[in-house]
C-alpha positions as CSV (number, residue, x, y, z in Angstrom):
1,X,-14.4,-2.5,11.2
2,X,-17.9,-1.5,10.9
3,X,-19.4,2.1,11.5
4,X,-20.5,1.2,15.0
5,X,-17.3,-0.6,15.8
6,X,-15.1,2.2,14.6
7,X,-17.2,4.4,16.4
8,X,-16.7,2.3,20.1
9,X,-12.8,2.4,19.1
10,X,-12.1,5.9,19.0
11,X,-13.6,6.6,21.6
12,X,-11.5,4.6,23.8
13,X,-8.5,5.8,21.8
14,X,-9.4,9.0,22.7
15,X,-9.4,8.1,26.2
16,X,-6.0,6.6,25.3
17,X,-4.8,9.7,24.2
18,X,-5.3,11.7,27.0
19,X,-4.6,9.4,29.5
20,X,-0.9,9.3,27.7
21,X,-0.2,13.0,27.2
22,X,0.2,13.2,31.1
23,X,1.7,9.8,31.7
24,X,5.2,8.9,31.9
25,X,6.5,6.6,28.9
26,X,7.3,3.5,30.8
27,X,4.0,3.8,32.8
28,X,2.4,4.0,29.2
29,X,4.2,0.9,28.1
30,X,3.4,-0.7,31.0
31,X,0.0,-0.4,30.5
32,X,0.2,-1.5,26.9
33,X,1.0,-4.8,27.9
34,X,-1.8,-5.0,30.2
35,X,-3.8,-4.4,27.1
36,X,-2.6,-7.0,25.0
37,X,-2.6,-8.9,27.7
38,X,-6.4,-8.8,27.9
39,X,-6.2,-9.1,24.1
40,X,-5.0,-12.4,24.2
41,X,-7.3,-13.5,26.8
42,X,-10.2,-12.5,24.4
43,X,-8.5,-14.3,21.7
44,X,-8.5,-17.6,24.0
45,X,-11.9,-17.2,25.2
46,X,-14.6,-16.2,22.5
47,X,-17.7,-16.6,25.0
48,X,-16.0,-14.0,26.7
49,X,-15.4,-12.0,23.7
50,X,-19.7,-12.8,22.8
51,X,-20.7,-11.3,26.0
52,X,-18.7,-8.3,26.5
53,X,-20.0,-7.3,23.1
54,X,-23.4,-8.5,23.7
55,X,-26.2,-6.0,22.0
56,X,-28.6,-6.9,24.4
57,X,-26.6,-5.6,27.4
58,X,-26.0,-1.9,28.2
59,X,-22.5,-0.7,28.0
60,X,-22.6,-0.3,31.8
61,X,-23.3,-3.7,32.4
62,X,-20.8,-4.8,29.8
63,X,-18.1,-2.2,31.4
64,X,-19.7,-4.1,34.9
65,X,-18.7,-7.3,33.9
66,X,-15.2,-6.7,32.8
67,X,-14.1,-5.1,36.1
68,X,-15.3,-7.9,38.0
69,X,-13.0,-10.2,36.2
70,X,-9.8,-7.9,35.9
71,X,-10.0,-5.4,39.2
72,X,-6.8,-6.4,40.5
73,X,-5.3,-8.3,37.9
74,X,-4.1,-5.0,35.8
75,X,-4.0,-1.7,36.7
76,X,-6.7,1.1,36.9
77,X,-5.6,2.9,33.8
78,X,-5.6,-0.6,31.7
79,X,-9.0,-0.5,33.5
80,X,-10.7,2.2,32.7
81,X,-9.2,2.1,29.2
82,X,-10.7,-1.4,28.7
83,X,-14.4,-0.1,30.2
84,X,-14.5,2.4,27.8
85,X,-13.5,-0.2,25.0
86,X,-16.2,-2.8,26.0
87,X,-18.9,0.3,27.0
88,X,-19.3,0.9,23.0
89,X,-21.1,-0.9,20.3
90,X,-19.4,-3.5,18.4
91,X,-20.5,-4.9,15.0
92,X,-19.1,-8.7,16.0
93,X,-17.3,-10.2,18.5
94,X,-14.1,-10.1,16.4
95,X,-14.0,-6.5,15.7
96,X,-14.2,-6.4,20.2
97,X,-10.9,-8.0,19.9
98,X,-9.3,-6.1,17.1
99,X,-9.8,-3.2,18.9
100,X,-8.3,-4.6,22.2
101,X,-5.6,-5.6,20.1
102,X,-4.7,-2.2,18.0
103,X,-5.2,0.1,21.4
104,X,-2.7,-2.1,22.8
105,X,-0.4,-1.4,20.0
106,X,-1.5,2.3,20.1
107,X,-0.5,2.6,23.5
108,X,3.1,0.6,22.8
109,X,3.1,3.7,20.1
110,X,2.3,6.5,22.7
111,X,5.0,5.5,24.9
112,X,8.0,5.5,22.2
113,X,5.9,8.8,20.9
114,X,6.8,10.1,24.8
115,X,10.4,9.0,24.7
116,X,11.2,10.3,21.5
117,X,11.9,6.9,19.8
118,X,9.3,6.8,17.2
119,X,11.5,7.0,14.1
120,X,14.0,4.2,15.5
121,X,10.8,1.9,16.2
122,X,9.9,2.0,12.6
123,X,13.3,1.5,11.0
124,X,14.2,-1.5,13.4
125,X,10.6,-2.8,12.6
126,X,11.7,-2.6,8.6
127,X,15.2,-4.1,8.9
128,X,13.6,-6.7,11.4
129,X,11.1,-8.0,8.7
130,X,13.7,-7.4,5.9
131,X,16.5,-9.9,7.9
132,X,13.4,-12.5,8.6
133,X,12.7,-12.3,4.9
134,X,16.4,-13.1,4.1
135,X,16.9,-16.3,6.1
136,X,14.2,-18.8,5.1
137,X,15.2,-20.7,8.0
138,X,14.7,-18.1,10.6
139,X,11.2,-17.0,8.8
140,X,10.2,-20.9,9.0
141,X,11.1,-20.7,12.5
142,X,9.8,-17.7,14.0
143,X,6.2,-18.5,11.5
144,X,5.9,-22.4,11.9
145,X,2.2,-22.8,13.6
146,X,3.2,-25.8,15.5
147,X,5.8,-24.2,17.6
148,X,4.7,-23.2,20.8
149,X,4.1,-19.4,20.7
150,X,6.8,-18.6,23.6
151,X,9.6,-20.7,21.9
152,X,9.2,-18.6,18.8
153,X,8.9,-15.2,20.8
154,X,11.9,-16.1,22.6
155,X,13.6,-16.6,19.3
156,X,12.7,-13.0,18.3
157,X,13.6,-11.5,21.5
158,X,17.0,-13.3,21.6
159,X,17.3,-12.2,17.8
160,X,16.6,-8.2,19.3
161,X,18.4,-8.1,22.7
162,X,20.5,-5.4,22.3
163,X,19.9,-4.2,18.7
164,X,16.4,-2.7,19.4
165,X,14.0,-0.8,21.8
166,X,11.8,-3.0,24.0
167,X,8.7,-1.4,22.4
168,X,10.4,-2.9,19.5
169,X,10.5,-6.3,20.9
170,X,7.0,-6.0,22.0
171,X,5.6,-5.4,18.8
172,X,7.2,-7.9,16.9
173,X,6.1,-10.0,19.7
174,X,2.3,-8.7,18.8
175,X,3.3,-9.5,15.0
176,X,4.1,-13.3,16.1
177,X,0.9,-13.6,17.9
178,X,-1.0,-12.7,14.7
179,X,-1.8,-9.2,15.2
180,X,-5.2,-8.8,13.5
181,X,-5.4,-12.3,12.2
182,X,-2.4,-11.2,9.5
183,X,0.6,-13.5,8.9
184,X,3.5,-12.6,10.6
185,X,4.6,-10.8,7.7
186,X,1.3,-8.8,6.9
187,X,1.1,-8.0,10.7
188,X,4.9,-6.5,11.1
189,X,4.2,-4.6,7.4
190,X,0.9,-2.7,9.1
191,X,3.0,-2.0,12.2
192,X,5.3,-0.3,10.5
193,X,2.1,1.3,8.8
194,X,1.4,2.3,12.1
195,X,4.1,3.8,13.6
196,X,4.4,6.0,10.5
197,X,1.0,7.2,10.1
198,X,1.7,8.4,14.2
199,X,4.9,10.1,12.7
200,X,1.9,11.8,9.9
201,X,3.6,9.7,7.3
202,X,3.0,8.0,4.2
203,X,4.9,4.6,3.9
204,X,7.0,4.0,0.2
205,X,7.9,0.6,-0.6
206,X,11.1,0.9,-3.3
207,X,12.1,-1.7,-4.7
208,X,16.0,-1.3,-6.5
209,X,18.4,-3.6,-7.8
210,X,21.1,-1.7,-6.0
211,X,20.7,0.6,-2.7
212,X,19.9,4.0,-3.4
213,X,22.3,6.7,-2.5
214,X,21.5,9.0,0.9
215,X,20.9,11.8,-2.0
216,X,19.0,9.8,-4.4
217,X,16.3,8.6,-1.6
218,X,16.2,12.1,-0.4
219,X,15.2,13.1,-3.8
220,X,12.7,10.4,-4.4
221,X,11.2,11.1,-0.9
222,X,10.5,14.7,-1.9
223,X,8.9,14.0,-5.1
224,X,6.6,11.3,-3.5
225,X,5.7,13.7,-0.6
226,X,4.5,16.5,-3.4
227,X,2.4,13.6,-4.7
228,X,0.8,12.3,-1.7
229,X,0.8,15.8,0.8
230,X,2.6,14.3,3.2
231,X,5.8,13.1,4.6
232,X,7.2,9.7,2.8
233,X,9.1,7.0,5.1
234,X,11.3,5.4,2.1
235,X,11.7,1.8,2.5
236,X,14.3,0.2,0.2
237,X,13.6,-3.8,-0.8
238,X,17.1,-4.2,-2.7
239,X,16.7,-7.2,-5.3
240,X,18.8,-7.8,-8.1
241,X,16.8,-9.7,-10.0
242,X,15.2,-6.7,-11.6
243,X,18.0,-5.5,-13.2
244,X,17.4,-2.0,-13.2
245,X,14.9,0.7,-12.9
246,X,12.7,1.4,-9.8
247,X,9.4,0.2,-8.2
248,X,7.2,1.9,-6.2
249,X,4.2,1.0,-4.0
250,X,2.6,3.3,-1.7
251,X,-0.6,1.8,-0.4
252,X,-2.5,0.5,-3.4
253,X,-0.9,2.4,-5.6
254,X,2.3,0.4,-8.1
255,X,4.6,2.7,-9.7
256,X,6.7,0.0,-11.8
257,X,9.5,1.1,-13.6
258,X,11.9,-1.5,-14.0
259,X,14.2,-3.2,-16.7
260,X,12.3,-6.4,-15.8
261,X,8.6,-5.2,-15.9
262,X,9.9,-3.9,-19.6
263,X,11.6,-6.6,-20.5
264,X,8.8,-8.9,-20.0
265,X,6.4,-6.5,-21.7
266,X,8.4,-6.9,-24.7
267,X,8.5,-10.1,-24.4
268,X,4.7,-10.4,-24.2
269,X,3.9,-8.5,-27.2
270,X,6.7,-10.4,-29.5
271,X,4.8,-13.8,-28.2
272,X,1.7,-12.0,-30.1
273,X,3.0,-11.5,-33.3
């Protein structure tokens, strides 16, 4: 987003915010879906998306004409969250709708922040992706853009039921719909993002040819929280093919230490010769 957009969006996150600290959890989630409800009608409709971030209208009149379309179709907290959305300044019409989209998400986030479920969210987003990611066939299914978008978020759902929290269902639901024009995979990787950076952690992306041992991720946790000055959530990618060694990525940074990353180095330089 752009200064002004970022600007418009914490504000109504900070609406958000307060509004959630006195709210029960399932109220909360409740009015998350409302939210991405809204979302995806701004997806659907982008003259509505081109006026309610008009320049040339005030923010009242903007605020104006989203009430008049939704009072009594979602509830007065959705409301007022959405007026002070739309009230701000947006840089583009698409940045209006990423940050429909991501206070929706933020709000999912609040209510498992209220019930104490923040943790499990994150882990059952991470083995979610990593069984998708195993099963070519499921990831064809649950990504193919010429299935109807309710088949393949009944397919997740059916996938869940039982094995996760609903905000868990619901944001893997947001992850099939595209969440901020991302694949499916991109979109579940920054929700995980997400929900950690809520918990004031970093994310680690490990990549082993065997699973680490409780000990040995403890460890590795520790020295990558002295690095980065926070808290590291390790994620493990197991995949033989490398052999041996360890890589890490956290963020942009690639900590490659691997038998295959050397091997192929050594290769390289005897090609050289």
């Amino acid at each position: 987003m752009q200064a002004a957009s970022r600007e418009s969006y914490q504000a109504a996150n900070e609406r958000l915010t307060t509004y959630a600290r006195g709210a029960q959890p399932a109220a909360v989630a409740a009015t998350a879906d409302e939210l991405l409800a809204v979302a995806g009608l701004l997806r659907r409709e982008p003259r509505l998306r081109r006026a309610l971030s008009e320049p040339a209208r005030t923010g009242a009149d903007r605020a104006g004409l989203l009430g008049d379309m939704l009072r009594g179709k979602v509830g007065a907290d959705a409301l007022d969250l959405l007026a002070a959305l739309v009230s701000g300044r947006w840089s583009a019409p698409s940045e209006l709708l990423d940050g429909a989209e991501r206070l929706g998400v933020e709000a999912l986030l609040a209510s498992a922040e209220a019930a104490g479920d923040l943790g499990e969210v994150e882990d059952e987003l991470f083995r979610f992706g990593q069984l998708v990611a195993g099963q070519p066939e499921l990831s064809t299914a649950l990504t193919d853009p010429t299935a109807p978008a309710e088949q393949r978020a009944s397919l997740a759902r059916d996938l869940l039921a039982g094995k996760a929290r609903p905000v868990t269902v619901r944001l893997v639901e947001v992850a099939l719909s595209g969440f901020g024009g991302r694949s499916f995979t991109g979109a579940l990787t920054r929700l995980v993002e997400l929900v950690a950076d809520r918990r004031d952690r970093q994310v680690a992306y490990v990549t082993v040819a065997a699973p680490l041992t409780d000990e040995e991720e403890g460890r590795l946790a520790a020295r990558l929280a002295a690095i980065y000055g926070r808290e590291v959530s390790v994620k493990q990618l197991v995949d033989p093919e490398i052999l041996g060694g360890v890589s890490v990525r956290v963020g942009s940074d690639l900590y490659d230490g691997t038998v295959l990353r050397r091997l192929n180095e050594t290769r390289n330089a005897l090609a050289k010769r």
